[in-house]
C-alpha positions in Angstrom: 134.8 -2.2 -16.6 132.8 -1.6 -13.4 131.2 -5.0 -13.8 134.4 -7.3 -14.5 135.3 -10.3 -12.2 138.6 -8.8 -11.1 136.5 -5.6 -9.6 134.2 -7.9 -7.6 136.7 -10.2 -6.6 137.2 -9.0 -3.8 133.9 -8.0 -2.6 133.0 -12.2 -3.3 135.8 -12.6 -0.9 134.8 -10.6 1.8 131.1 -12.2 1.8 132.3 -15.4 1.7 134.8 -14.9 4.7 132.1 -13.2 6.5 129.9 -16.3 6.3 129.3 -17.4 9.9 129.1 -21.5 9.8 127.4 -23.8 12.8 129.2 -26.0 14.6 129.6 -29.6 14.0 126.8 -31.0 16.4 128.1 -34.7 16.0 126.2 -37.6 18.4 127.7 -38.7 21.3 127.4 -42.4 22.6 126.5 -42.6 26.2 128.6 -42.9 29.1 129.4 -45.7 31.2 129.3 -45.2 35.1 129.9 -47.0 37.6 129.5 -46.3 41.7 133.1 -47.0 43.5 132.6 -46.6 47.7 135.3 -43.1 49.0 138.2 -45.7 49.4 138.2 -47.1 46.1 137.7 -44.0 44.4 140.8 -42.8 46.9 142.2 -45.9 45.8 142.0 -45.1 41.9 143.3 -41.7 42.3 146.3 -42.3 44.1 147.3 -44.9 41.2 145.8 -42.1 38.5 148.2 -39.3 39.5 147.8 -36.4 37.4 146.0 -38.4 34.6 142.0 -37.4 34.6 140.6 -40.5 36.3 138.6 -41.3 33.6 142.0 -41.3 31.5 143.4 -43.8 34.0 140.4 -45.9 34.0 140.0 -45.9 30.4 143.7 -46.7 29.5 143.7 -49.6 32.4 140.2 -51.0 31.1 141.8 -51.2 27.6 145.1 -51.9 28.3 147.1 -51.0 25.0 144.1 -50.7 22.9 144.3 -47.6 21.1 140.9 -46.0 19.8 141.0 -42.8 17.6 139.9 -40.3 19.9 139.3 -36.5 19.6 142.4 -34.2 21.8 141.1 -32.8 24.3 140.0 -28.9 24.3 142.8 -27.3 26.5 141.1 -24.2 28.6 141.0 -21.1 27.0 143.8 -18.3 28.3 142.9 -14.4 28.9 144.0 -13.7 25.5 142.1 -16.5 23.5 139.3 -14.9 25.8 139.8 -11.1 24.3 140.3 -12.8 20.9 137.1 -14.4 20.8 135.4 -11.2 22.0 137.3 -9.2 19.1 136.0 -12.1 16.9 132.2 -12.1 18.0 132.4 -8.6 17.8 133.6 -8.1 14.5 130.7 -10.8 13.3 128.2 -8.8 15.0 128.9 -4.8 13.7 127.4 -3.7 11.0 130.7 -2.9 9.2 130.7 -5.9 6.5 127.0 -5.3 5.0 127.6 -1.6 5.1 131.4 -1.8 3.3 129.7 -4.4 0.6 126.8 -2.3 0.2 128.5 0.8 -0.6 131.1 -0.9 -3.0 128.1 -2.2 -4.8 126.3 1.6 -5.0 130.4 2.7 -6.1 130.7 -0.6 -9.3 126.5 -0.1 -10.4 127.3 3.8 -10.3 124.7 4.7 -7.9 127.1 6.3 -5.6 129.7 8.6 -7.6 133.4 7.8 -6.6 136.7 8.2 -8.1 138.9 5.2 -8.5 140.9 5.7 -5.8 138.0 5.6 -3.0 136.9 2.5 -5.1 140.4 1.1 -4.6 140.3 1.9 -0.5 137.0 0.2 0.2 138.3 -2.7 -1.8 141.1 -3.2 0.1 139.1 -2.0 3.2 137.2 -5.3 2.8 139.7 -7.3 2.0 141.9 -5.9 5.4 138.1 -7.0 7.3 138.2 -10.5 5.9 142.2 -10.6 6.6 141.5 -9.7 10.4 138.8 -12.2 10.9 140.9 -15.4 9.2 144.0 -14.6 11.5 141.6 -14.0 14.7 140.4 -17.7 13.5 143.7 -18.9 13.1 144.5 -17.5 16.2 142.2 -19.0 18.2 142.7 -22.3 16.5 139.7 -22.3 15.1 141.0 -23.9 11.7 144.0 -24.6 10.0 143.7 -23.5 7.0 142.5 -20.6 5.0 139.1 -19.9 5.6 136.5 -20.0 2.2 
């Protein structure tokens, strides 16, 4: 039965969560800029209050119309910092092509092991792909389950 679906299952699961993807590179369309003189940008501002100006300017310019825009990326905290670290380094080690490649040599036979072993590096895997979907989540990465 070493070659069943349900004993590769999780080993399919683990490669696909290991899957790094690239980021969404979408276009942006240029800015518009304008030069104010020190008092008029004073002058905006003081009537901006804690609104980034080019909130202020944008929402006065427009007046009521509401354009679908993207929410803004709130800085990252210390933790979200230590996260990502945890993250990047868990994409980086070796760990994930080593655990696959030994489950492989353990379901072809190569490498002799009792079921049990078979069973921990299994789950061993499936723990790995566990840790890196709630670091995502975490980080707020994605919403959903990761595939």
């Amino acid at each position: 039965m070493s070659g069943s679906v349900a004993s590769r299952k999780p080993e399919r699961d683990f490669r696909r969560a290991s899957r790094t993807r690239k980021p969404d590179r979408r276009k942006r369309t240029p800015p518009v800029s304008i030069r104010l003189s020190d008092d008029e940008r004073h002058l905006l501002a003081a009537h901006a209050g804690d609104k980034p100006l080019s909130t202020y300017v944008r929402d006065y310019v427009l007046r009521g119309h509401k354009a679908k825009r993207r929410p803004r990326r709130k800085q990252a905290t210390a933790d979200q910092k230590e996260l990502a670290l945890l993250l990047a380094l868990l994409g980086r080690s070796e760990i994930s092509p080593l655990l696959r490649e030994v489950l492989s040599c353990a379901e072809t036979r190569k490498l002799l092991l009792d079921e049990e072993i078979k069973a921990e590096l299994r789950q061993a895997c499936a723990d790995i792909a566990t840790i890196r979907t709630t670091l995502i989540l975490a980080l707020g990465l994605r919403s959903g389950a990761v595939s």
